[in-house]
N, C-alpha and C positions, 0 to 999 in steps of 0.2 A: 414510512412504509412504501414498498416501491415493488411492483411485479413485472413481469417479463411485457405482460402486455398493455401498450402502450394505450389505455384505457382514456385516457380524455383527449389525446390529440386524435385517437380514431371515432370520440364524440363530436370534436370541432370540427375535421376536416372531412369525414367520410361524409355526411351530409354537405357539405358545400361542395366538395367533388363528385359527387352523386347528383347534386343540384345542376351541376352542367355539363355533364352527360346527360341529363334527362333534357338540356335545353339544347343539346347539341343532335339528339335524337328527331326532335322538332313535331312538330304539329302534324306533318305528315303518317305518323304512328303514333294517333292517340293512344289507340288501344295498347300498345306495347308504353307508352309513356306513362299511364297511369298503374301498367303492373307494375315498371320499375319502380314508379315511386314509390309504392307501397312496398315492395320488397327493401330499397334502402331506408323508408323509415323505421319497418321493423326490425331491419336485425339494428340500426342504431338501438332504438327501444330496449332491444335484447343486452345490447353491452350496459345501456345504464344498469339494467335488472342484474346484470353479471356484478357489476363494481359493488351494488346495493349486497347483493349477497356475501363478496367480498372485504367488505366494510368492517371494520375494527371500531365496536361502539363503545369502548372500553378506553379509548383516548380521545381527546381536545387536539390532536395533531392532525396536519395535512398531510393528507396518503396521493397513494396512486403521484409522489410529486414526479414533475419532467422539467428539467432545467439545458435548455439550451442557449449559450452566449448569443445576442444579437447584436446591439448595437452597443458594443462594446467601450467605444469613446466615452458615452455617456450613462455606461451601467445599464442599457436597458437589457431584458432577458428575455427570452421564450421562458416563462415558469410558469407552467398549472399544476395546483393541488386542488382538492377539495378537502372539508372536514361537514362535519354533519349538518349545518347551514345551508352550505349548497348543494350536497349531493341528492337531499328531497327534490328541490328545484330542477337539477339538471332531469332528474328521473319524471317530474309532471311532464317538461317541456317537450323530450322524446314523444311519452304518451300521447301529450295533445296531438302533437305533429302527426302521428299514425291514425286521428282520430279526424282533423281538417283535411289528409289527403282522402280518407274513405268517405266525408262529403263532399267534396267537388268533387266524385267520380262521375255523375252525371249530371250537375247542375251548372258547372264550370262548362262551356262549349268553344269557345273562343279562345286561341293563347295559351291551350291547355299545359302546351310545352311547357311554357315562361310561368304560366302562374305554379306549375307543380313546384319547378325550378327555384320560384324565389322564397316560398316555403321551405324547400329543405334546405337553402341558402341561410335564409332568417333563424333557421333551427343551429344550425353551425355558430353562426355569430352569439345566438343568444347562451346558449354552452359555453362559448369562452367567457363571455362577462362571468356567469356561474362560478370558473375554472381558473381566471387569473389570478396570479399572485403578484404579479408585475404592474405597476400603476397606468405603465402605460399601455401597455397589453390591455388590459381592460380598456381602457380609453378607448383604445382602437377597436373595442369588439365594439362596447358600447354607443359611439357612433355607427361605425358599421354599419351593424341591424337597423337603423334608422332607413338605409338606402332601399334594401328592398320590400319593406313595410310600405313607405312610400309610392311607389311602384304597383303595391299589390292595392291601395288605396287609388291610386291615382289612374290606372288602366282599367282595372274591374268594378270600382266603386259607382257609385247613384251619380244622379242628375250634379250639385253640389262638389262632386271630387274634388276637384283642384283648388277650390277653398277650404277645405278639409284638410286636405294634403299639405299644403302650404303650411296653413295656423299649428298643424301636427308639428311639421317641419321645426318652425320658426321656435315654437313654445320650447321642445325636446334641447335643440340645437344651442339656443342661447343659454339654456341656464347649463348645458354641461360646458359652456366656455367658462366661466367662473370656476367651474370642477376643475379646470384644464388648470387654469393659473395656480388653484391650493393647491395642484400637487408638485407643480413646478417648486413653487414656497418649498413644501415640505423634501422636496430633494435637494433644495441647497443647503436644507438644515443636516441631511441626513447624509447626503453623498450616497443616496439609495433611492429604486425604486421600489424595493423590493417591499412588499403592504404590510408582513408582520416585521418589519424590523421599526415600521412607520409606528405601530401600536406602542411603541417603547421610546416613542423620542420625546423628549421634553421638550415642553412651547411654552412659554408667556401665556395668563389668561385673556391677554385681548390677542394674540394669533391665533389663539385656541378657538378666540368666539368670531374673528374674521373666519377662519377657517369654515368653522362649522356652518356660518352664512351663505359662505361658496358652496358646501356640500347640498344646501339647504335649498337651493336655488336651483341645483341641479334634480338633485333625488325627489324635491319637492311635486314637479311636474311630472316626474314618472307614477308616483302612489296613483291618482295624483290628491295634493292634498287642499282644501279651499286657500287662497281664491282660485288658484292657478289649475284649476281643472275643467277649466270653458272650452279647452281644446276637444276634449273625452268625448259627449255627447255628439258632436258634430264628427269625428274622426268613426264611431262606432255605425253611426246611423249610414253613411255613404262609405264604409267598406262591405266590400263584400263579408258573407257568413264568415268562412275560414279568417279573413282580415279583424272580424268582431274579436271572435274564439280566442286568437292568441293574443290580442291585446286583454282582453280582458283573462285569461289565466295566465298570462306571463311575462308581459312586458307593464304591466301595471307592480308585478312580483320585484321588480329592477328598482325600484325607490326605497322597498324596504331593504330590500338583501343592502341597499347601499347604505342605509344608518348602520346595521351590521356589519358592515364588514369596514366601512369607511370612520363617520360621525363619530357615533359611541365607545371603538375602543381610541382612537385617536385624540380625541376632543372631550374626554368624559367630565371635563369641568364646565366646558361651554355646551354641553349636553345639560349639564343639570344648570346650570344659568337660565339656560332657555326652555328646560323641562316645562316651566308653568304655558309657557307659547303654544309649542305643541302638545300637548295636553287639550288647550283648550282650541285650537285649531284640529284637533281630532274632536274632539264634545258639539263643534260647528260643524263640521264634516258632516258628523252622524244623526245628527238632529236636523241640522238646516235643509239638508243636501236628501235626507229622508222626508221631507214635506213638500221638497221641488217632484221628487218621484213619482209625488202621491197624485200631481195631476197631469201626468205626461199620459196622453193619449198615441201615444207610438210606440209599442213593443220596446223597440232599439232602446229608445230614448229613455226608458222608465227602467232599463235592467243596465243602462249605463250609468246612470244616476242614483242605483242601488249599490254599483259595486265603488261607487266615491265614498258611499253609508257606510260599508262593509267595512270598505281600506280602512275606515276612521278608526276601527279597532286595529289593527294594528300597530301603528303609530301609539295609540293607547297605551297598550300591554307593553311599548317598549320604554317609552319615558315616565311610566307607572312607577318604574323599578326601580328609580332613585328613592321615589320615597315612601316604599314599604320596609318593615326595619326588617325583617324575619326574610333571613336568604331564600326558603323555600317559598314563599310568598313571592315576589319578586322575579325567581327563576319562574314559578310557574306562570307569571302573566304574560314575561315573556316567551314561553313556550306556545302559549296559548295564543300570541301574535303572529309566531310564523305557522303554526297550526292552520290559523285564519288563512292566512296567504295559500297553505296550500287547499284547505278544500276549499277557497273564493275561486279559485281555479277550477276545481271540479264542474262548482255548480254555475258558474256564470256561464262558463262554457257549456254545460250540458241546454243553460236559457238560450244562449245565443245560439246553440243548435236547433233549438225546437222550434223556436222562429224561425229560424232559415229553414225547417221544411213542410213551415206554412207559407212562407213566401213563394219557396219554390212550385207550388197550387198554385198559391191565388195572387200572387207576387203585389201584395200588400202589408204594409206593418201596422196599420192601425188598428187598435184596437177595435171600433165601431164596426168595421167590416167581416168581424164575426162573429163567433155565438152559436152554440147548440153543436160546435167541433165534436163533441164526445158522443154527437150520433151514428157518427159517422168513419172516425178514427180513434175507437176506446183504446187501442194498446196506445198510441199517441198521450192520451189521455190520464191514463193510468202513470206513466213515465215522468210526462209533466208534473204532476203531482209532487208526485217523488221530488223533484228538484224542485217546488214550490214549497214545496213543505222544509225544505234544507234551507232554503235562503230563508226562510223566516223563523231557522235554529229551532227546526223539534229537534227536539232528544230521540238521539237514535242517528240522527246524520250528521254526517262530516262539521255540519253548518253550526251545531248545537253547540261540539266541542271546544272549537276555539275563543267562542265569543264566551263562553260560559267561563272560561279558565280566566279570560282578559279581567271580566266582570270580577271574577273571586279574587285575582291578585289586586285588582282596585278597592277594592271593598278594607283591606288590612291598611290601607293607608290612609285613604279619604272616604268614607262612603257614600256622601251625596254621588261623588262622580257614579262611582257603580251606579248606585241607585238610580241616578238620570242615564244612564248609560243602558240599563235592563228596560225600561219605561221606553227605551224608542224601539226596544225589540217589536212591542206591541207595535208603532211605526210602520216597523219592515213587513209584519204580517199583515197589513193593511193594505199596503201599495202590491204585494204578493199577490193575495190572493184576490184584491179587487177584480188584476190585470187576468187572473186565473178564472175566475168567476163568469168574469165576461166572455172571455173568447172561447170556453169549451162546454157552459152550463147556457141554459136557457134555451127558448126558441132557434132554430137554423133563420140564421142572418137572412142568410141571399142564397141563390141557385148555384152559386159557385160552392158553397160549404159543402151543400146537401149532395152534391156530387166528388166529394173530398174519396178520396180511394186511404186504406190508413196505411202502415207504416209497411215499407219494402224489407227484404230482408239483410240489405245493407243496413238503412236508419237503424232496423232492428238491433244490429251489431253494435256500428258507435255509440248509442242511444242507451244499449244493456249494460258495454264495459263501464259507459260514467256510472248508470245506476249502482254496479258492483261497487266502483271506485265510493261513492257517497253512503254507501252501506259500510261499507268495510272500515273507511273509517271514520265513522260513528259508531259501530259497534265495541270496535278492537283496536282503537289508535296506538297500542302500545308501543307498536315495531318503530312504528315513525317517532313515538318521543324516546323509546331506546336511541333511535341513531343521531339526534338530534342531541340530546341532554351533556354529555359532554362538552361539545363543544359551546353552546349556553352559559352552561355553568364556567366556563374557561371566559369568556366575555363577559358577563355581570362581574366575575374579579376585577378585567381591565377597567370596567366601570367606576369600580370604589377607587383603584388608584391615583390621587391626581396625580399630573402630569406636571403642575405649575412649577420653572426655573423659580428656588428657592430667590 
């Protein structure tokens, strides 16, 4: 399906061209450099909102395609489509972006230019990974976005940056050079780059399981999934707010959409070879990596080492699916995994906001250095809540539903896993609310709390739309597993097919 208007290359490109106009404006017109940015994130925002409405949830096909010849010697293409897998994604990504530029409107003072800039730069890149159907294309986005994350880490970040930045670097960098080679592999097999023709090609089960080790190595460190997630905690804690925000609702999103859209329909034999691995590398994730959380005494640190807990569901709900027998069972875990993905987005983001406008007071992230916050900033308080109460999956938010579907498609197949899988929920509301308890109940800390002013009518803003966003879906997830379920159910088929040359 295809319309007049060219809906995902003006999701890739109008943000990265807006991105340097607003760097080309410069530091000299703050004030005009931060309405632009907000006017080009939102009408981006707007076209996602546009394509979501124009969306055919009635097929497993890629819409909205654009195929332009590029590098024609060797097959490669300008081709983006989406189907209902990544069109939720590209539509969080827009959102957050309108939500990171309305916090640095005044906390950001320095570089306003360059940082608004590398934001809606990083918005553009992260759209086309979403949006490729070309293997290389994506490549290219998928590095890309690396450069000005980087940047936004390494210029604006804490004390620490440039060790942060680096290990970020190195960790991301080297495991997508293995991604690089399997897909070189799968194009001499296929004399294509093109990703769904890739889903159809027949492989041997040991390319199938080299393949998937290459994928595994790559998308591994983006979830990210243990052990390879010692970058996370150090990358979250010395970026800036905005630099938390979008690694943790979007660029963490990049590892799962890659077993989707890469691993599982391509590899579906070396997907369930290895299904018992990651399974139980998702069950360490969520347990281990939930008792590291339990004593982190730094904000940052304790809500970046929740969303390693979190991701561990997803991962879960996807290699669950091999072996529940009942299709509905099976679809629904995995719905229930990219469900996860999107509101771990919501709410991690909304934590990493609230910190960031406690920092911006008392410009500290320890926990010790507050307490009795809710005397002082109850609308502050109230909010937080709300997005404490989400990561620790009440019913009723966003946070509830995914983990709850993962849990029920696990349960038809194994039920210990569920069962130890529900058992660390208590976990997560542990390390929640401890970190909740402290900084906003009790006694006033110190003289800096007791003089806290609460929430301006900006925070107001970005702070209400997440609350919407984590209400909405928790109450009414329907729209999104409409647009989503087709394309699902078109992907657990490729799953059952093997691939194995007879």
């Amino acid at each position: 399906m295809s319309f007049d208007i060219p809906f995902l290359s003006l999701l890739v490109w109008a943000p990265i061209l807006g991105g340097v106009w607003v760097l080309y404006a410069g530091d000299r017109q703050a004030g005009t450099v931060r309405h632009l940015s907000l006017t080009i994130s939102v009408i981006v925002f707007a076209l996602s909102v546009l394509a979501w409405l124009r969306f055919d949830t009635n097929t497993a096909a890629m819409q909205f395609v654009e195929f332009v010849p590029w590098i024609e010697a060797f097959r490669i293409n300008y081709h983006l489509g989406i189907d209902g897998i990544s069109l939720p994604l590209i539509v969080l990504t827009t959102f957050t972006t309108v939500l990171v530029v309305l916090a640095a409107w005044d906390s950001v003072e320095s570089r306003i230019a360059q940082y608004m800039a590398a934001f809606l730069i990083l918005e553009g890149f992260m759209n086309g990974v979403f949006a490729a159907l070309d293997a290389i294309l994506f490549y290219f986005f998928w590095e890309a976005m690396l450069i000005p994350m980087f940047l936004i880490i390494g210029v604006w970040g804490g004390p620490r940056r440039v060790y942060a930045t680096i290990k970020f670097f190195l960790f991301t960098f080297l495991g997508s050079v293995f991604m690089l080679v399997a897909l070189l592999y799968l194009y001499s097999q296929a004399g294509s780059f093109y990703i769904l023709h890739l889903h159809d090609l027949p492989l041997s089960l040991t390319a199938q399981k080299l393949i998937f080790i290459s994928f595994l190595l790559a998308f591994s460190v983006k979830v990210p999934m243990w052990p390879v997630h010692t970058w996370l905690p150090d990358a979250h804690v010395e970026a800036p707010t905005g630099g938390s925000v979008i690694l943790a609702a979007i660029m963490l999103k990049m590892g799962g959409y890659g077993f989707l859209r890469f691993s599982l329909p391509i590899t579906p034999d070396a997907s369930l070879a290895f299904a018992d691995l990651m399974i139980g590398l998702s069950l360490v994730a969520i347990v281990y990596i939930g008792f590291v959380a339990l004593v982190q005494h730094d904000m940052k640190k304790l809500i970046a080492y929740s969303s390693v807990s979190h991701m561990g569901f997803v991962t879960l709900g996807f290699f669950m699916a091999f072996f529940v027998q009942q299709e509905t069972g099976a679809i629904m875990g995995m719905e229930g995994g990219l469900m996860q993905m999107i509101s771990h987005g919501f709410v991690s983001g909304a934590l990493f906001l609230c910190v960031g406008v406690l920092y911006d007071r008392i410009h500290s992230r320890e926990i010790k250095d507050y307490g009795g916050v809710v005397n002082t900033m109850p609308q502050f308080a109230a909010l937080m809540m709300l997005f404490a109460m989400s990561n620790s999956g009440l019913p009723g938010t966003s946070g509830f539903v995914g983990e709850f579907l993962v849990i029920l498609g696990s349960f038809q197949a194994r039920p210990w896993i569920a069962f130890l899988a529900a058992t660390i929920l208590v976990l997560g509301a542990a390390y929640t609310l401890w970190m909740y308890k402290r900084v906003i109940f009790g006694d006033v800390a110190n003289e800096n709390v007791a003089e806290l002013q609460d929430l301006t009518a900006r925070e107001q803003l970005f702070l209400g739309l997440l609350a919407v966003a984590v209400l909405a879906f928790g109450l009414w997830p329907a729209p999104l597993f409409d647009v989503m379920h087709a394309s699902i159910q078109n992907l657990y088929e490729h799953m059952l097919q093997s691939k194995v040359i007879p």
